[in-house]
LUMMARMAR-553471 format. One record per residue: residue number from 1; residue in three letters; x negated, y negated, z negated of N, C-alpha, C in turn. Coordinates in Angstrom, 1 decimal, m for minus. Example, Ala and Ser with C-alpha at 12.3 -4.5 7.8 and 13.67 -1.06 7.14 Angstrom:
<sites>
- k:r:n_u:n_v:n_w:ca_u:ca_v:ca_w:c_u:c_v:c_w
- 1:ALA:m13.2:5.7:m7.8:m12.3:4.5:m7.8:m13.2:3.3:m7.8
- 2:SER:m12.8:2.2:m7.1:m13.7:1.1:m7.1:m12.9:0.0:m7.9
</sites>
This chain:
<sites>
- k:r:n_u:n_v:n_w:ca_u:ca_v:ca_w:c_u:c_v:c_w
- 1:UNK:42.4:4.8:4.0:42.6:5.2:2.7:43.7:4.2:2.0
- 2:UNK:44.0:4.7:0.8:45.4:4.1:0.3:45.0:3.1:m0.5
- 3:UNK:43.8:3.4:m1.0:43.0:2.0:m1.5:42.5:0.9:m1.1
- 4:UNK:42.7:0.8:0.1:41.6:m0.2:1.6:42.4:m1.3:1.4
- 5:UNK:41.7:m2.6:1.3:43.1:m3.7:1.2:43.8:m3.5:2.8
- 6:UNK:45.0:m4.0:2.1:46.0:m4.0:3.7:46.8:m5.4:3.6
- 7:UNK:46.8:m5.9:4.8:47.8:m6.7:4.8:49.2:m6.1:6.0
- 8:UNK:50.6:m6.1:5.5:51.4:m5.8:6.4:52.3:m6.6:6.0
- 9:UNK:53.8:m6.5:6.7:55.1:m6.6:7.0:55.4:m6.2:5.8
- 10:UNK:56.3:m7.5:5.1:57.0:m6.8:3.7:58.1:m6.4:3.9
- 11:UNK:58.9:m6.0:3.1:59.8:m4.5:3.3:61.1:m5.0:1.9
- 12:UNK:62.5:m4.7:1.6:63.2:m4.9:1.0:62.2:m3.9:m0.6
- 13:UNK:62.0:m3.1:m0.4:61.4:m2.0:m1.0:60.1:m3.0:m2.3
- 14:UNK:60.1:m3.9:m1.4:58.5:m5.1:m2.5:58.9:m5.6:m3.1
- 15:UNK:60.4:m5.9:m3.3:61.0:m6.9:m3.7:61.1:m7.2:m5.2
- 16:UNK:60.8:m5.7:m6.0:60.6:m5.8:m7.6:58.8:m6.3:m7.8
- 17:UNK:57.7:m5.8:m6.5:56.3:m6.4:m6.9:57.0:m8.0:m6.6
- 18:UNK:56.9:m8.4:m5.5:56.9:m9.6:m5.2:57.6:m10.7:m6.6
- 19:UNK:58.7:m10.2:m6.8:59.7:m10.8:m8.0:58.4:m10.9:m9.5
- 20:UNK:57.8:m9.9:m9.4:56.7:m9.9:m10.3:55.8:m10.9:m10.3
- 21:UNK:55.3:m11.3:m9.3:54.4:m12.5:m8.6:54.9:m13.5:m9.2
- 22:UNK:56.5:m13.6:m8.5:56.9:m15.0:m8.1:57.0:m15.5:m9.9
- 23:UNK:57.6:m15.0:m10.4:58.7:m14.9:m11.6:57.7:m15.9:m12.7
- 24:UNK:56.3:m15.8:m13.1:55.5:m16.6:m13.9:55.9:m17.8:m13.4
- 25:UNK:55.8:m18.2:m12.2:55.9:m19.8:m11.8:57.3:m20.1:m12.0
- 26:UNK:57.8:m19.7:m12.3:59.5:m20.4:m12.3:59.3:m20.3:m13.8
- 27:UNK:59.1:m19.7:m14.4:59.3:m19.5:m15.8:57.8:m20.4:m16.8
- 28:UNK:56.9:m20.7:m16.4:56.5:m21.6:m17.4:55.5:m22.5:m16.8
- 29:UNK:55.5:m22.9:m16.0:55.4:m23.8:m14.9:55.9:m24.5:m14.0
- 30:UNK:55.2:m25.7:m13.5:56.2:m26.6:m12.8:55.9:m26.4:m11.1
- 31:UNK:54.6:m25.4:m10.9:54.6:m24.9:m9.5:55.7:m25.3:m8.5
- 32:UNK:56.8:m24.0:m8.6:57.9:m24.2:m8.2:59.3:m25.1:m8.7
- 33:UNK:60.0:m25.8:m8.1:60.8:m26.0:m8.6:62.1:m25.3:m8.8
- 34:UNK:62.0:m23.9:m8.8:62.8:m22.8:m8.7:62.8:m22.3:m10.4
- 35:UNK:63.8:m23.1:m11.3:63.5:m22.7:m12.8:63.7:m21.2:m13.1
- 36:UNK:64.6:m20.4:m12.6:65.1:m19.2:m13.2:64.5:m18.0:m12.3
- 37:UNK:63.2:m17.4:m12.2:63.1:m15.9:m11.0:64.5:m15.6:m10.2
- 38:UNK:64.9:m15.4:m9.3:65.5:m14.4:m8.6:65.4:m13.3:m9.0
- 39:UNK:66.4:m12.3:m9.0:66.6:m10.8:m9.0:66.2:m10.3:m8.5
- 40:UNK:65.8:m8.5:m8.4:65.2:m7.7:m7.5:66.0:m8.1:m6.2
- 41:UNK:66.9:m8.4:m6.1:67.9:m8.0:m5.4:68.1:m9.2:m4.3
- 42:UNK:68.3:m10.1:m5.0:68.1:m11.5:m4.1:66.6:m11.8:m3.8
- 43:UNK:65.5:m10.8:m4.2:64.4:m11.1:m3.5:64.1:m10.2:m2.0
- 44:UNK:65.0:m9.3:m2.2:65.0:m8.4:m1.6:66.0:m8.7:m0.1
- 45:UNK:67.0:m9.7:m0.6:67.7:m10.3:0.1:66.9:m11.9:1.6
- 46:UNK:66.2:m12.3:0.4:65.4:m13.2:0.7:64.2:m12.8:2.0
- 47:UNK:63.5:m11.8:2.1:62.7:m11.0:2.7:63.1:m10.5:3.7
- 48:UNK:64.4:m10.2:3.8:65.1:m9.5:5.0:66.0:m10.4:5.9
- 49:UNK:66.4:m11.8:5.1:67.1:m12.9:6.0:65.8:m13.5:6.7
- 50:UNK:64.6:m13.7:5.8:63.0:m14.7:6.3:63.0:m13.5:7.6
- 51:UNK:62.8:m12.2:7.6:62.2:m11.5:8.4:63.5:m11.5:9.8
- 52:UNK:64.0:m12.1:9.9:65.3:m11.8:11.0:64.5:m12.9:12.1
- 53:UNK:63.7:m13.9:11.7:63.3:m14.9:12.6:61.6:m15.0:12.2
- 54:UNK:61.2:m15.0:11.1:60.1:m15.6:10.6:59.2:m14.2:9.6
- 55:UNK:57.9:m14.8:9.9:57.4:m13.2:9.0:57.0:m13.9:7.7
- 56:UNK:57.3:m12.6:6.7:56.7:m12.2:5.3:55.6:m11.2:5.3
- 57:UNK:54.9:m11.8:4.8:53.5:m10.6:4.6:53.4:m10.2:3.0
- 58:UNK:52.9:m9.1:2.7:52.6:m8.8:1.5:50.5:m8.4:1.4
- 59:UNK:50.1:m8.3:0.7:48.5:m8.2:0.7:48.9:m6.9:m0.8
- 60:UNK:47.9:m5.9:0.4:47.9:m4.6:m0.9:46.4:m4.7:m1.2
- 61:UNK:46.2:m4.6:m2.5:44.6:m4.2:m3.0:44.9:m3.0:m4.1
- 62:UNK:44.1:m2.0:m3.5:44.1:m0.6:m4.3:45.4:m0.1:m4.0
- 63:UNK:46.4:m0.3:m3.0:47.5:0.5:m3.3:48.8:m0.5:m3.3
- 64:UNK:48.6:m1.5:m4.2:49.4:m2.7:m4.9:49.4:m3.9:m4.5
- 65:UNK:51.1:m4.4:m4.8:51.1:m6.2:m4.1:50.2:m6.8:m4.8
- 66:UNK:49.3:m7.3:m4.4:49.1:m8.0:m5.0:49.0:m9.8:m4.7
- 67:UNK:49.8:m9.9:m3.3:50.2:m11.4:m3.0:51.3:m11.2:m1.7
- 68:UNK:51.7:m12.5:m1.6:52.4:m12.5:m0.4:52.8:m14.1:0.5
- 69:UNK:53.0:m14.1:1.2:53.2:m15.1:1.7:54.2:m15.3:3.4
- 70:UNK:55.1:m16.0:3.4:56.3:m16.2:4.3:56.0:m17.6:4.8
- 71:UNK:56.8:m17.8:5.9:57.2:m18.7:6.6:58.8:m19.1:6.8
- 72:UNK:59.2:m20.2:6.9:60.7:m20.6:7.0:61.2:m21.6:7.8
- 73:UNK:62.0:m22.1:7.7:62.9:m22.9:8.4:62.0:m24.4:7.5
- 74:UNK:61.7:m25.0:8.1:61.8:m26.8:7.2:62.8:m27.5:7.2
- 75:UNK:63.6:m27.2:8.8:64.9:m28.1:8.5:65.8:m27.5:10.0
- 76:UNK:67.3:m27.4:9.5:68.0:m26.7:10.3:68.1:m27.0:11.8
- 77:UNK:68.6:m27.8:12.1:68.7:m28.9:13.2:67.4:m28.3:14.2
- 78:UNK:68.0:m28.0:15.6:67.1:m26.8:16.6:66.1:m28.1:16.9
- 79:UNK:65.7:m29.1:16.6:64.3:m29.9:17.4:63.6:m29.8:16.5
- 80:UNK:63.6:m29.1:15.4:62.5:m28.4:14.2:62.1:m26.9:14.2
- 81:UNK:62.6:m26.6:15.2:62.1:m25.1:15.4:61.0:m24.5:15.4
- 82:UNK:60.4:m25.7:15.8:58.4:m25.3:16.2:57.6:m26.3:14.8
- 83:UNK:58.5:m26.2:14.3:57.6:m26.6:12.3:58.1:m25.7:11.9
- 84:UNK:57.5:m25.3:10.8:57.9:m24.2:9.6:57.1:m24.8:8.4
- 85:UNK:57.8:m24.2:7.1:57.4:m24.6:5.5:56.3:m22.9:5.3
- 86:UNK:55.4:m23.2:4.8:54.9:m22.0:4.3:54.9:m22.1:2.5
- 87:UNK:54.9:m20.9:2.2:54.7:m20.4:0.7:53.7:m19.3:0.6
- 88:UNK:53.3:m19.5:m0.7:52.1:m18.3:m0.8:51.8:m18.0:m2.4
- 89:UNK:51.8:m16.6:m2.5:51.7:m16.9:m4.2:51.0:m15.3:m4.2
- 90:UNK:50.2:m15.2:m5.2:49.0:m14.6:m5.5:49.5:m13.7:m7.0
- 91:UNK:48.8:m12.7:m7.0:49.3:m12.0:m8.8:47.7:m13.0:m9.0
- 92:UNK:48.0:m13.1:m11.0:47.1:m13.7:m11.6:45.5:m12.6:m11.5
- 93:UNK:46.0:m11.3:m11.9:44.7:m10.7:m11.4:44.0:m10.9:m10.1
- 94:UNK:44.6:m10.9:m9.6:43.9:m10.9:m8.2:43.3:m12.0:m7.2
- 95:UNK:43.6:m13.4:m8.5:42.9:m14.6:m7.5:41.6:m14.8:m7.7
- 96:UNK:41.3:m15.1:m6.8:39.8:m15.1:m6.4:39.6:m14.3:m5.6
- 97:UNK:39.7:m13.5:m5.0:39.8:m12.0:m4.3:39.9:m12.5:m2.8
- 98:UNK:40.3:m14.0:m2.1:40.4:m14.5:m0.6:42.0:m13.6:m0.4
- 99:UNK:42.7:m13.5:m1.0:44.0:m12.7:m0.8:45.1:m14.2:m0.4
- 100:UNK:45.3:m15.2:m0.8:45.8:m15.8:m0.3:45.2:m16.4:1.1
- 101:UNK:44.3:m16.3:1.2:43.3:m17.0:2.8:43.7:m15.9:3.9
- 102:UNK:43.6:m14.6:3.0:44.0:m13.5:4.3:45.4:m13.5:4.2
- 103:UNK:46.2:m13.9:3.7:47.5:m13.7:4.2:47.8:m15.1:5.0
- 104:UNK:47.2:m16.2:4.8:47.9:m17.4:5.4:47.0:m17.1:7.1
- 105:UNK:45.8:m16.4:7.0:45.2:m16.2:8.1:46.3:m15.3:9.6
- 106:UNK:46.4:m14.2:8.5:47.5:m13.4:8.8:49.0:m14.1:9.6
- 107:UNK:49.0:m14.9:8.5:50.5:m15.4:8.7:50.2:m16.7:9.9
- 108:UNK:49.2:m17.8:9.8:49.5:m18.6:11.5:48.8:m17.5:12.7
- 109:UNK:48.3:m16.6:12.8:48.0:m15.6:13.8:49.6:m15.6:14.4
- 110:UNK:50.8:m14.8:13.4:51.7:m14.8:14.2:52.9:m15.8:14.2
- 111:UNK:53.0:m16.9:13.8:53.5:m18.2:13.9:53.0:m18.9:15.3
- 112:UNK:51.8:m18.4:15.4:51.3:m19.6:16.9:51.3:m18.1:18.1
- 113:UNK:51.9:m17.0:17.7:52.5:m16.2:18.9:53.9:m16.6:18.8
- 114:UNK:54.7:m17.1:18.2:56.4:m17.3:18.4:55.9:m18.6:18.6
- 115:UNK:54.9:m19.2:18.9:55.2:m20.4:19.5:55.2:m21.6:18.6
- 116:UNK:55.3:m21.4:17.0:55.4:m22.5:16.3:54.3:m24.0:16.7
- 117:UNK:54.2:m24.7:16.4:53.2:m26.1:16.5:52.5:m26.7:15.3
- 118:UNK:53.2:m26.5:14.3:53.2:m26.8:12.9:53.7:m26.3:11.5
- 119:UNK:52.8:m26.0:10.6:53.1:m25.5:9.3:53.1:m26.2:8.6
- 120:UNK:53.7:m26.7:7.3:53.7:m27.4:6.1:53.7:m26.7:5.0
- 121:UNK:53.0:m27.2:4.1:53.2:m26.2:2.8:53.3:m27.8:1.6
- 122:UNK:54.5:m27.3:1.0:54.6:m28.2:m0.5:54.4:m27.8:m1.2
- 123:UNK:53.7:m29.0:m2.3:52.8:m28.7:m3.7:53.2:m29.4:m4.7
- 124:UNK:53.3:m29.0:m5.7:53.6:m29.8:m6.7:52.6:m30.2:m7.5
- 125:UNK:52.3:m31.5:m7.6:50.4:m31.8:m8.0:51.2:m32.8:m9.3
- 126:UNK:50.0:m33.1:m10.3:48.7:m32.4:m9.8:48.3:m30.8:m10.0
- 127:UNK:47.6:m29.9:m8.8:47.5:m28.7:m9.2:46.2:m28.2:m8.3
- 128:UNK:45.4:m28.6:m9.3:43.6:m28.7:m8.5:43.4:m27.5:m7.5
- 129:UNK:43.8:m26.2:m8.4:43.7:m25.0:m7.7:43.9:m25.0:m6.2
- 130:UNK:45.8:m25.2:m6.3:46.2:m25.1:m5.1:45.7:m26.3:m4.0
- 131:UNK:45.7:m27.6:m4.5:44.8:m28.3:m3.6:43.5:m28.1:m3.3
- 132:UNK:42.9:m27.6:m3.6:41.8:m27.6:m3.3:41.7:m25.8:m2.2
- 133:UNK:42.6:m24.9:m2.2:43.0:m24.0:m1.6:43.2:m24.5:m0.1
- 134:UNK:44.4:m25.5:m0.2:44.4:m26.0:1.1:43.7:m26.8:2.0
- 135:UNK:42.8:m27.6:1.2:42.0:m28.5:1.7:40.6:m27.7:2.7
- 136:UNK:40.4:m26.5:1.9:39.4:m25.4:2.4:39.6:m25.1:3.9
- 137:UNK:41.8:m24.7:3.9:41.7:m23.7:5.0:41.9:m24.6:6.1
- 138:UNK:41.6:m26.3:5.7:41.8:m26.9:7.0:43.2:m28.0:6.8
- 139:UNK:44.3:m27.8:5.9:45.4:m28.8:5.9:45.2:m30.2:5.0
- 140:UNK:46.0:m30.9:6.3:45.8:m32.3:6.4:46.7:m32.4:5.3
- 141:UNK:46.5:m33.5:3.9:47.6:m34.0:2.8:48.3:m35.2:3.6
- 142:UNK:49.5:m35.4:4.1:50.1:m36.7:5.2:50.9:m37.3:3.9
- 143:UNK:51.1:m36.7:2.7:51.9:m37.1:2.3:52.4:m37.1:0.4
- 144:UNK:52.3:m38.2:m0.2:53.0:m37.8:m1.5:54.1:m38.6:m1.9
- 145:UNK:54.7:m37.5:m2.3:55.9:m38.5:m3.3:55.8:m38.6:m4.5
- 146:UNK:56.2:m39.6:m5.1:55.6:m39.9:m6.7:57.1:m39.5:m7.0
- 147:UNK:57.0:m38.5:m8.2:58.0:m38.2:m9.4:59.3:m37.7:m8.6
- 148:UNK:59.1:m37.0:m8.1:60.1:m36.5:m7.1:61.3:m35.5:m7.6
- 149:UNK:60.6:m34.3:m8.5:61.9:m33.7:m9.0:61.5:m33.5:m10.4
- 150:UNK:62.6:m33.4:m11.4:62.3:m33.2:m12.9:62.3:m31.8:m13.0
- 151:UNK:61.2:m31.1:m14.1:61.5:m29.7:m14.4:60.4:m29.9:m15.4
- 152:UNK:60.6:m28.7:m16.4:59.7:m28.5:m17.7:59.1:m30.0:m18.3
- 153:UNK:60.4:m30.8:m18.5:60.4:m31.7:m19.5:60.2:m32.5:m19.0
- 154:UNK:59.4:m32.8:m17.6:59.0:m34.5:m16.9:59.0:m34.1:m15.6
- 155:UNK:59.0:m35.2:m14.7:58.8:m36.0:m13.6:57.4:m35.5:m13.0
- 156:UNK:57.8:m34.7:m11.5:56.6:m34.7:m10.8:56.4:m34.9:m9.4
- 157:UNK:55.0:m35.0:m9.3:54.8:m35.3:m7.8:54.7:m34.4:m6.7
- 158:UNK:55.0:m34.4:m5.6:54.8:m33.4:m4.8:54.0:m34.4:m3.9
- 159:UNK:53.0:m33.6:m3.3:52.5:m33.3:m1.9:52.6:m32.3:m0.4
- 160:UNK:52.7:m33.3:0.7:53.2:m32.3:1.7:51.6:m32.1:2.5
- 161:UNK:51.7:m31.1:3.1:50.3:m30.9:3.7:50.7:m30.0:5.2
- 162:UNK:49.9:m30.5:5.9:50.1:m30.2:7.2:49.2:m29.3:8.0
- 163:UNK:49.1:m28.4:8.8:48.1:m27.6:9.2:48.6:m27.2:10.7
- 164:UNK:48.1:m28.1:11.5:48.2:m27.6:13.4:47.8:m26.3:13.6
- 165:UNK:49.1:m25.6:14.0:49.1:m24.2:14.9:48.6:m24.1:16.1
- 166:UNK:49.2:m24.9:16.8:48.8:m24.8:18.4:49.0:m26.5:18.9
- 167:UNK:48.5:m27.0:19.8:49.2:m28.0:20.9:50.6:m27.6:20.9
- 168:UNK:51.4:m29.5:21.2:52.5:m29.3:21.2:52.5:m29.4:22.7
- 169:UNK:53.3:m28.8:23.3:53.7:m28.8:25.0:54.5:m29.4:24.9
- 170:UNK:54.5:m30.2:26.3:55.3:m31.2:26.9:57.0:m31.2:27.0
- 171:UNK:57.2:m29.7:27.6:58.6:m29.1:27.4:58.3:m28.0:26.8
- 172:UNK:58.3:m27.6:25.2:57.9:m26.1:24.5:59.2:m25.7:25.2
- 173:UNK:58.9:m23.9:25.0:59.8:m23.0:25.3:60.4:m22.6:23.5
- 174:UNK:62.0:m22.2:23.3:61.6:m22.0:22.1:61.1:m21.1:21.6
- 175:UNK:61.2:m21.0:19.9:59.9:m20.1:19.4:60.9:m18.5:19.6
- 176:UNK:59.8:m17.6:19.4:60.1:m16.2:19.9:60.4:m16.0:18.5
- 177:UNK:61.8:m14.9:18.1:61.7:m14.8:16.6:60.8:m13.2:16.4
- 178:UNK:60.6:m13.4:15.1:59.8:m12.0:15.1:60.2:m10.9:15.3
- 179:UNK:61.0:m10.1:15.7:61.2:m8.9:16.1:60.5:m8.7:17.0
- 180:UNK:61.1:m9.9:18.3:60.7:m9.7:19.4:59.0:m9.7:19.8
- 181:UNK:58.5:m10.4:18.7:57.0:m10.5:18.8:56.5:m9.2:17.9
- 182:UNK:57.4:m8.2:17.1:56.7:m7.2:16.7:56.9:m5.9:17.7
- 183:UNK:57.1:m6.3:19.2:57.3:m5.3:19.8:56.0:m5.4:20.7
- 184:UNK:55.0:m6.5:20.8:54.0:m7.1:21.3:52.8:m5.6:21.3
- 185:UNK:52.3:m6.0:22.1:51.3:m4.5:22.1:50.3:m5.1:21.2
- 186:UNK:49.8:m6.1:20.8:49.0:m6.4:19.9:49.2:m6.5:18.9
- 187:UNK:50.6:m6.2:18.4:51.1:m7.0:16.7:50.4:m6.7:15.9
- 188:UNK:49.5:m5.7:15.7:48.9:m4.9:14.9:47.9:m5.3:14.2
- 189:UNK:47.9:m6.5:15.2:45.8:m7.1:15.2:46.5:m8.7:14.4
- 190:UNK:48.0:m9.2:14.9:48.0:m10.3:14.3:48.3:m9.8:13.2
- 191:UNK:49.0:m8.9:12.7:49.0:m8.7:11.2:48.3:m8.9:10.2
- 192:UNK:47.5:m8.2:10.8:45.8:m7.7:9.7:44.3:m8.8:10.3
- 193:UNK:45.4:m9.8:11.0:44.0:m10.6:11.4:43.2:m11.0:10.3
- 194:UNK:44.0:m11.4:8.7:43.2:m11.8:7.5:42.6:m10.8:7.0
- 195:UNK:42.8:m9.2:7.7:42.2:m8.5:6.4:40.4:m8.8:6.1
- 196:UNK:39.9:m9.3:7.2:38.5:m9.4:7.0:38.2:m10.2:5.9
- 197:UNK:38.7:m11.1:5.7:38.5:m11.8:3.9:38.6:m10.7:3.1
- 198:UNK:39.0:m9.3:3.0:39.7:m8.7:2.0:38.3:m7.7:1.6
- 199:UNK:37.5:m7.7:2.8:36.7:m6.6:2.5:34.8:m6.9:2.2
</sites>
């Protein structure tokens, strides 16, 4: 049914819900340090460059985005290919719902099929919520920096947080980019591995 939560593959098409999501934390919070939303358009842009190597998930409840969460690049240079940065952002209705747990669930299911090793996600603390979010699903805090970037009037701190995908291998092969792991006879199952939080 059209109301069953779903988690899938986001689409250029989400890019006005998603923009919805994102848009509160840039605008009156220090969350992100991203002060101005992006446009439909550059979100839309953003979703379809992340999806050329790396997956975006969207989480539907009743029909509707109501979160999403991607994976990226941490750093250009090919001996970082098997780390990635994660992001995850939730609509305000809908937290508490396990909608971010099913998508991050979602999302290292297929990170540790392309082979990744490691995920990081940055925080800008103090932000109880979100820490205490990550601490639940398992990531290690390796890291803070004091007063790191200025936005909404002062100086903040960020935290990095670390969460093991798989063993690192001795000689890794590199990572598979997602296309090629959406042609997998299973992909179907890493997609929706988080829907079980949802229901």
């Amino acid at each position: 049914m059209e109301s069953d939560p779903r988690i899938r593959i986001a689409r250029p098409a989400d890019a006005a819900a998603v923009r919805d999501i994102y848009a509160p934390f840039c605008e009156s919070s220090a969350v992100t340090f991203e002060e101005s939303p992006p446009t439909e358009s550059e979100m839309a842009d953003r979703i379809e460059s992340t999806l050329e190597t790396y997956p975006w998930l969207v989480c539907e409840l009743e029909g509707r985005v109501a979160g999403y969460a991607y994976a990226g690049t941490l750093r250009k240079r090919r001996a970082y290919q098997w780390t990635v940065e994660l992001s995850v952002y939730v609509a305000e209705s809908a937290r508490g719902a396990g909608v971010g747990r099913a998508l991050y669930e979602s999302l290292l299911a297929i990170l540790e099929r392309q082979g990744v090793c490691d995920a990081y996600a940055v925080t800008t603390v103090p932000n109880p919520e979100t820490e205490r979010f990550h601490e639940r699903l398992g990531f290690e805090r390796v890291v803070d920096f004091p007063a790191m970037g200025y936005t909404e009037g002062g100086w903040h701190d960020v935290a990095w947080w670390r969460y093991s995908v798989a063993e690192k291998p001795a000689d890794p092969e590199p990572i598979v980019l997602l296309p090629d792991v959406r042609d997998a006879p299973n992909w179907e199952s890493l997609v929706r591995r988080g829907e079980t939080r949802l229901e």
